[in-house]
N, C-alpha and C positions, 0 to 999 in steps of 0.2 A: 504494500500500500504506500503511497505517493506521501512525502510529508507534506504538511500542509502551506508551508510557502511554495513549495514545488510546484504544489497543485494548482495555487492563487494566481504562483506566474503564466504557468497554461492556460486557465480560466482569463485572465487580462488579457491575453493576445488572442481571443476570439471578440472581443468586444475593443480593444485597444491596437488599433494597425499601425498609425500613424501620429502626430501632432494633431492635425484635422481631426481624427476621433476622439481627441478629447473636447475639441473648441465642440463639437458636433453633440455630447454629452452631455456637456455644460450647460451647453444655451438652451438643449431640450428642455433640463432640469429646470433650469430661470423662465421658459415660458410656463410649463406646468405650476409653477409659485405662481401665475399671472403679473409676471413683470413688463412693463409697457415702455422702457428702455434697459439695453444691455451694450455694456462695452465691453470688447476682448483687444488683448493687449499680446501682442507676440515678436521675440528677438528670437535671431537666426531661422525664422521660417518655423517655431515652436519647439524646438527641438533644446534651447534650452530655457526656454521660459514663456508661459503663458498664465492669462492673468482674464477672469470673466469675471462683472461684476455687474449685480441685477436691482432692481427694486422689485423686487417682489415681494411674496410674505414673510417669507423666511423661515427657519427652522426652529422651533421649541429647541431650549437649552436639555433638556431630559430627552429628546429624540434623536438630538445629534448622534451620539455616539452608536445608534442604532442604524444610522446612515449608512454608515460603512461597514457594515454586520453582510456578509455575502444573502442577496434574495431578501433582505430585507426591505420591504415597501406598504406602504400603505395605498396604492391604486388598484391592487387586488384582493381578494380574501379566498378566494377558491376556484376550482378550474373552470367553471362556467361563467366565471368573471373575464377570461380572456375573449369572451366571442360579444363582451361589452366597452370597450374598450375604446375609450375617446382623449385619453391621454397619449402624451407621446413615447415616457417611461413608463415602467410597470414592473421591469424584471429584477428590479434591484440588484444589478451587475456593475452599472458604472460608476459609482461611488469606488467600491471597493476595488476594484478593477485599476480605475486610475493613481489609485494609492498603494497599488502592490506593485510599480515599477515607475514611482516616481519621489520625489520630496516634494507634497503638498499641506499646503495650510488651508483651511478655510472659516473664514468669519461669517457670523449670521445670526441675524438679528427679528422677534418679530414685534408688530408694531406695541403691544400690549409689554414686552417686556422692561425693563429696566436698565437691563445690560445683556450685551448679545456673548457670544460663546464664538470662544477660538478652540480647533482642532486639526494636530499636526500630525502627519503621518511621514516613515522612510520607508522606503522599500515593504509597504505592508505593514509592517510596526508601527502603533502608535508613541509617539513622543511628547506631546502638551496636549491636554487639555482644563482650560480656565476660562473665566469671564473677563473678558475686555468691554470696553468701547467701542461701537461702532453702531452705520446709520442701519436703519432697515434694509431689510435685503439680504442678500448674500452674495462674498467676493471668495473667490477660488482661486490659488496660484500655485500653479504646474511647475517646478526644476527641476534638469537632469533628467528629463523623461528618458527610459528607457537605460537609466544608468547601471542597475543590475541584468541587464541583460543585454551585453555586447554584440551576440550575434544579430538579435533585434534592429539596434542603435545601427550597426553597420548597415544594415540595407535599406538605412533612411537616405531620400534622396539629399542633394545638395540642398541649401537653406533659401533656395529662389523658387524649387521645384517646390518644395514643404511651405512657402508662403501663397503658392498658388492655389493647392491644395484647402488651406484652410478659407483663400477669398473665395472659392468655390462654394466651398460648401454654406461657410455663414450668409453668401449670396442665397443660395436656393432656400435657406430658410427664411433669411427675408422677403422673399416674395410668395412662400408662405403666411407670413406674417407683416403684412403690411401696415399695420396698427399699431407695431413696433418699432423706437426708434432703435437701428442697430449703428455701431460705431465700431470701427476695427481699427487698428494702432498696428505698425508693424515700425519696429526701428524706428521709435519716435516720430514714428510718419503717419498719419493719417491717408488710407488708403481708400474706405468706403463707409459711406455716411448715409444712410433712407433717413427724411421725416418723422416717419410712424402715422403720417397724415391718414392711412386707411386708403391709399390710392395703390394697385397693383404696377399701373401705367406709371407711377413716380418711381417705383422701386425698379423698375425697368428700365428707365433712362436712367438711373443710377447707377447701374450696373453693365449695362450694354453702351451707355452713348445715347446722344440725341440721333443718330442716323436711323437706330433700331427704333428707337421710340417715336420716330413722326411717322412710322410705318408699320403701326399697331393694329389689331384689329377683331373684338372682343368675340369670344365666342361665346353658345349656349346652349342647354339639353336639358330636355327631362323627363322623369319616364316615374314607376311611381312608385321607387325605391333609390333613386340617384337621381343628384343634377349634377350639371358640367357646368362650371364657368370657365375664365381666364381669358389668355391674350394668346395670338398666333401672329407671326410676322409676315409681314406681304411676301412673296414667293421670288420677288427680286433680290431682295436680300438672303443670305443662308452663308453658311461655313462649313467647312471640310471635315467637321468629325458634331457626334451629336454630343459635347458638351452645353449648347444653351437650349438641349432639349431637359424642361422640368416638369416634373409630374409629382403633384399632391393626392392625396388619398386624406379624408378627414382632419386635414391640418398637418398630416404626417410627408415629407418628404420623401421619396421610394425609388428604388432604380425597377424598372418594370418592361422587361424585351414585348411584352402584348399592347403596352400601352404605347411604344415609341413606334413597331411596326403600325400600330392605327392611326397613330400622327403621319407617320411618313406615309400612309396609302391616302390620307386625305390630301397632300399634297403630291400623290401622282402625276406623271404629264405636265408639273409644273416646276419642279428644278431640274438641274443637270446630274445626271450619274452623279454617284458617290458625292454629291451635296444633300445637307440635311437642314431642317429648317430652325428658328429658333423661336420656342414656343414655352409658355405656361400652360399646362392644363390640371386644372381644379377638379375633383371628385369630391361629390360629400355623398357618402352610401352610410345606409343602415349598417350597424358595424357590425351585426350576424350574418353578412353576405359577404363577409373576407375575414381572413388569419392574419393575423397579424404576427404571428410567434411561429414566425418559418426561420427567423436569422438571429443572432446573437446581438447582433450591430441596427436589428428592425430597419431593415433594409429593404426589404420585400414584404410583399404579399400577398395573397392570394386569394381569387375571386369565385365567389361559387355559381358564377354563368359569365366565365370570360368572355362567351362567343355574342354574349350582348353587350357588355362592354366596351369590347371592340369596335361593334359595329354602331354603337349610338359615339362616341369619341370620333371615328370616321366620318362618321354624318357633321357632328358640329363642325367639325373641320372645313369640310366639305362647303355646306352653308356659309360660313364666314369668308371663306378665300372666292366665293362668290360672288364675293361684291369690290372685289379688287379691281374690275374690271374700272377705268375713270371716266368712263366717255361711250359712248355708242355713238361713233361718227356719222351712221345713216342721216340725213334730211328724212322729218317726217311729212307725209304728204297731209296740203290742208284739208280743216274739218268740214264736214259736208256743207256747213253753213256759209264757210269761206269760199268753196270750191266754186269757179268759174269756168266757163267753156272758154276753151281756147280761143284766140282771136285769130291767129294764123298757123301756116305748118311749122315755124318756127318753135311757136307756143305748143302748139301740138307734141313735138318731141320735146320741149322741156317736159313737159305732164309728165310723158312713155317715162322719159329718163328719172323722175321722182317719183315715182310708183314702183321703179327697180327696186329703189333702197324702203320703200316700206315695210315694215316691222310685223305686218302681217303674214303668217304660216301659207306657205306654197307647198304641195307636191306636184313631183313631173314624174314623167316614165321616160328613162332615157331612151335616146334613140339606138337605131342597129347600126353598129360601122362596122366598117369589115378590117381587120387588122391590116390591110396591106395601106390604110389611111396612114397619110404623114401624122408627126409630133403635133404639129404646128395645128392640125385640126382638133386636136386633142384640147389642147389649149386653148383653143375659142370657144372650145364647149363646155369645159368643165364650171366654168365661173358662170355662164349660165341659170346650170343649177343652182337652186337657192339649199342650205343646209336644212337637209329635214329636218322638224320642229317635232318634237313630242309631245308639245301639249300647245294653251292658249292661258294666258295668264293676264294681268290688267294690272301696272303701272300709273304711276302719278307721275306726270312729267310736264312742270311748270305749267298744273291745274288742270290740264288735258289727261282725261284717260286714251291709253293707250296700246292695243295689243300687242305680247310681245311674247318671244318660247320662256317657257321655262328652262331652266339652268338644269343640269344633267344632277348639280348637288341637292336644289330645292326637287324635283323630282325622284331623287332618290330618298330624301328623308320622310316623303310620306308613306314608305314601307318600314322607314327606322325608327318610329313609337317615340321620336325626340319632338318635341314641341318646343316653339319659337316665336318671338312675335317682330324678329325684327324683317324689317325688310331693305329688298337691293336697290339702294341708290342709282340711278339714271342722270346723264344729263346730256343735253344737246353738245353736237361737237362743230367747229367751227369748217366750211367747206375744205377741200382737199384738193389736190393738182398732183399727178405724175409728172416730174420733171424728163423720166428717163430712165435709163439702166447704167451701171457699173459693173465692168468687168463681166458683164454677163451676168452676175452672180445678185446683187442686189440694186433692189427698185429705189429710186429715190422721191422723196412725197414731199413737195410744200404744205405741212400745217400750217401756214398763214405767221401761226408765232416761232413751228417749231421747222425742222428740216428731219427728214429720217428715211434711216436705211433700212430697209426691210427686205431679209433675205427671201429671196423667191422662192427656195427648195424648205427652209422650216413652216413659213407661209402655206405654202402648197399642202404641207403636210398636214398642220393645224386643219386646214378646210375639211380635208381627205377624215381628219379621227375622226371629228363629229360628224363626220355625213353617218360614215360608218357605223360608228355610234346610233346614229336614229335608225338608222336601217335595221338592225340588229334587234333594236328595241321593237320594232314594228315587225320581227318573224325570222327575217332573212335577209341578207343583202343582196342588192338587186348584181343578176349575171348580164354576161355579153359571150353569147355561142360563137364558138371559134368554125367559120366556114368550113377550116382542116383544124381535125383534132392536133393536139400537141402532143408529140412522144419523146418521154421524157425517160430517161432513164436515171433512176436513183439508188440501186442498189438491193441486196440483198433483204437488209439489215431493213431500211427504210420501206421498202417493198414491202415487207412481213406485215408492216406498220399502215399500211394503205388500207388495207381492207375495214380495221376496227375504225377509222377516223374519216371513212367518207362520210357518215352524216354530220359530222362535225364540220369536215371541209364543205360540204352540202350549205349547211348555216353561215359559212365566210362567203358565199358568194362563186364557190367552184366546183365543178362536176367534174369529178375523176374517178378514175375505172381501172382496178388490175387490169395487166396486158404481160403474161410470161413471169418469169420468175424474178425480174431486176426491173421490170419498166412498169408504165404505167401510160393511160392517154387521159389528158388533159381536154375537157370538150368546153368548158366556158371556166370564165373568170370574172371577178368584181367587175362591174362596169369602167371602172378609174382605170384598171388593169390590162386595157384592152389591148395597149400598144407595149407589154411589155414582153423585151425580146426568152428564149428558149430558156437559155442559160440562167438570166436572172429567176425565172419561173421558178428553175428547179432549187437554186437557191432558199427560195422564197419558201415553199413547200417544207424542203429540209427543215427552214428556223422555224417553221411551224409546228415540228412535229416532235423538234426538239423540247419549244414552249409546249407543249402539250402534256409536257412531265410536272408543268405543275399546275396548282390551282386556278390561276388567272392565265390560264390557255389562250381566251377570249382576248383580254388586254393586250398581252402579248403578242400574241398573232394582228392584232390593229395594227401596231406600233408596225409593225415587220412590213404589213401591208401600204403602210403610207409613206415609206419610205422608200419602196421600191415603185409606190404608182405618181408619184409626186416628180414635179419640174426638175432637173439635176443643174447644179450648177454650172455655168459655160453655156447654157441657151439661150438664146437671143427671142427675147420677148418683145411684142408689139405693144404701142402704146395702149389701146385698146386693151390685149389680153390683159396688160398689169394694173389694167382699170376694173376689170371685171375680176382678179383676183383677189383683189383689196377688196372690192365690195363682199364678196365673199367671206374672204379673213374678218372683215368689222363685223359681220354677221356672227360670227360663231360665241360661247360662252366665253372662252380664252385667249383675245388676238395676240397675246403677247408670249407666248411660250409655245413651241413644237412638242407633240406627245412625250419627245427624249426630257423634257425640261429644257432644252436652249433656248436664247431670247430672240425672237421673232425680230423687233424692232429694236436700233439704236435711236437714242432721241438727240437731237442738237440744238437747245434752246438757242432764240434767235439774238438773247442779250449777251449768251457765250462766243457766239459769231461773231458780234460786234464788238465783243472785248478782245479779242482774238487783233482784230484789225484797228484796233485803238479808236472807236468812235464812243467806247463810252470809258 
């Protein structure tokens, strides 16, 4: 049997990792007292001194010493008390924890006492305890963490990497707790400061910058056992790793792989590969629908209907990046009461041409072309079609109601049992001019104010998801019969594969048929697809079948298909075409990002132009 410092040191280092674990301990500790400012004080990145000091309630002088008693606490009394649980401790491990591999004091005081109580601990050994002086509250200070245990202390990072560590973490509690003023000290420096104003969006631009904070954008859910609140960032913004992804669970702080997948699927289609967005998301659930007592460090935990969770977190997502859009550049056409007959052909085609951009829902049935059609016909057709619309919804738009599609996120949240009441801002945008093309590759558009470049192939492709998208929704996507079947050949492996997945390829838009033991014949394709050469075909097919291994086949297989039926960079577009492709792109839910996440448009404000060339 283990003696018992042996054992205390093991037990610490399940709950004690680093410097951050204790600042992380502490400050739980001083919210649970209901303290409504806390400072934390750290030299060389805590490693050898930290210092938390609260107003809270503070600790009875007869309790103290029961503090650091191992599993001593009073936020439970029995095992059925863990599935009630609305505090942030409960295990009574961190007290004792951080005093068996460190030299700590702690003062505290409660309001009703006389004199508060000092108690000194080394290496798990108590050394002082007496009545002092001091304010309400309670102050805690950390030395020589980890000084009995060398191998420990050694695989602490450097004192920049261990300061980052703890602004981390006392970040994420403060935008837990936004009602708290937090203060953090590093090397006599003042690093991070919140109000405590009760604003989430304050402790956000505290922590992030003003760039993240004008770029805010609230979300909300609720079903009738959880709401969702918090903040998500506009989808232009994100960083390369998910550190400013946070997630609260009843006031608690949590690392959670279900909850960060359902952030990042609500931001789909809308960043680049391997970018993650930077968000708050708030749960408040009945605390019988999750464990809380999965980790020593209450780290985790765990949901007893993830697969709703998930999918209501996805939805608010979803909903709120929906109204990112700034502008619906369409002209809308006048109201019946304004409307006049045209006076000449002149007028006549302005009408034609304002009745393009109307907001109102169109279906067509494309026509038949025969594959041996040039590009170029392709092109003049595509922007024709208007983007299938799935529903008809009614907007405010400066006191006109207005018909307009619903958004793929607001039509999906009425199968996801979240209820909402905000709705998606609209506003007129000011006329448009194609100047021309660049390089082949991108169009260029006088906004009046702004100037922008806007790639013709992520463009294209955007148009391409959402057609897709409606189509799909509405059964099937529509085909185009190849005059001569395509004979493709794909392999063994892939052949085997053919036969389970034609009604799936059936559902994409394409008719294919075993033919021998490696080929296959291709008889129609997506309509979009109609001019795409053999090669790329079978391409196309393989990444499909590949995607087919996981869940989101369907997405997948979009993405695959609009990138092979879409404009390529190097083609020479007509005035015309890049007019009808724009009108197309402003149509859709998302003009500013290709299904990859790339950004559709560069923007060039016109006062940067001019500062450019010294006019202003």
């Amino acid at each position: 049997m283990l003696e018992e410092n042996t054992a205390n040191k093991i037990a610490a280092g399940e709950v004690i990792e680093r410097p951050a674990s204790v600042v992380k301990e502490l400050v739980e500790n001083a919210l649970d007292a209901g303290a409504t400012a806390i400072e934390v004080e750290i030299r060389e990145g805590g490693k050898d001194y930290i210092r938390v000091v609260d107003n809270g309630r503070g600790i009875p002088g007869a309790e103290v010493p029961l503090a650091f008693e191992r599993h001593g606490t009073s936020k439970i009394r029995q095992a059925e008390d863990l599935f009630h649980i609305l505090t942030l401790g409960f295990r009574g491990e961190a007290l004792p924890s951080i005093a068996a591999v460190s030299d700590m004091i702690m003062c505290t005081k409660t309001a009703d006492a006389a004199v508060g109580t000092l108690i000194a601990y080394q290496g798990g050994k108590r050394t002082r305890l007496e009545a002092v002086g001091t304010p309400v509250g309670t102050g805690v200070t950390v030395k020589d963490l980890f000084f009995n245990i060398p191998a420990r202390y050694k695989f602490l990072n450097q004192a920049a990497s261990e300061r980052r560590y703890v602004y981390d973490i006392l970040g994420r509690i403060a935008l837990a707790n936004p009602a708290v003023r937090f203060r953090l000290i590093s090397d006599e420096e003042e690093i991070l400061m919140t109000p405590g104003d009760g604003q989430l969006e304050t402790v956000m631009w505290n922590i992030y910058g003003g760039q993240v904070g004008k770029n805010l954008l609230p979300i909300h859910g609720e079903s009738n056992y959880l709401a969702i609140s918090g903040l998500v960032c506009k989808p232009e913004i994100h960083r390369g790793n998910r550190q400013a992804e946070t997630f609260i669970v009843n006031g608690r702080v949590i690392d959670s792989p279900l909850l960060a997948s359902a952030l990042e699927k609500g931001y789909q289609t809308m960043l680049p590969r391997r970018r993650f967005p930077i968000a708050v998301v708030c749960i408040n659930i009945d605390p019988t629908r999750i464990d809380v007592n999965v980790h020593p460090a209450k780290r985790e935990v765990r949901f007893s209907d993830s697969s709703e969770i998930y999918k209501q977190v996805m939805f608010a997502v979803r909903r709120a990046l929906a109204s990112t859009i700034p502008f619906s550049p369409w002209q809308l056409a006048p109201s019946e009461t304004e409307k006049e007959p045209p006076e000449s052909e002149q007028d006549q085609g302005t009408a034609v041409h304002q009745q393009r951009f109307s907001m109102e829902p169109q279906r067509t049935v494309p026509k038949q072309i025969s594959t041996t059609q040039g590009m170029v016909a392709r092109h003049q057709d595509y922007a024709r079609k208007p983007v299938v619309s799935r529903a008809d919804t009614v907007r405010e738009i400066a006191g006109d109601k207005v018909a307009s599609p619903v958004t793929r996120a607001q039509e999906l949240s009425e199968d996801g049992g979240v209820t909402t009441t905000d709705q998606v801002p609209t506003k007129l945008h000011q006329e448009w001019r194609v100047l021309g093309q660049f390089q082949r590759t991108y169009m260029l558009v006088d906004m009046s104010k702004e100037l922008w470049l806007v790639d013709q192939h992520v463009a294209h492709e955007r148009v391409l998801y959402e057609r897709f998208q409606g189509q799909l929704l509405d059964g099937h996507i529509q085909s185009q019969v190849f005059l001569m079947p395509q004979h493709l050949e794909l392999g063994v492996t892939a052949r085997a594969a053919i036969g389970e997945w034609i009604p799936r390829f059936r559902e994409l838009g394409f008719e294919v048929e075993e033919f021998g033991s490696r080929d296959c014949l291709v008889r129609a394709v997506p309509y979009e697809l109609s001019q795409i050469s053999s090669a790329e075909l079978a391409q196309l097919l393989l990444g499909i079948l590949e995607k087919g291994l996981t869940e989101d086949y369907r997405e997948e297989a979009l993405v695959l298909m609009c990138c092979k039926g879409a404009v390529k960079a190097g083609e020479s577009l007509t005035i015309p075409v890049m007019e009808e492709l724009l009108e197309s792109l402003f149509a859709t839910d998302n003009p500013f990002t290709c299904p990859h996440g790339r950004p559709v448009v560069v923007r060039l404000a016109i006062e940067d132009i001019h500062r450019r060339f010294g006019r202003l």
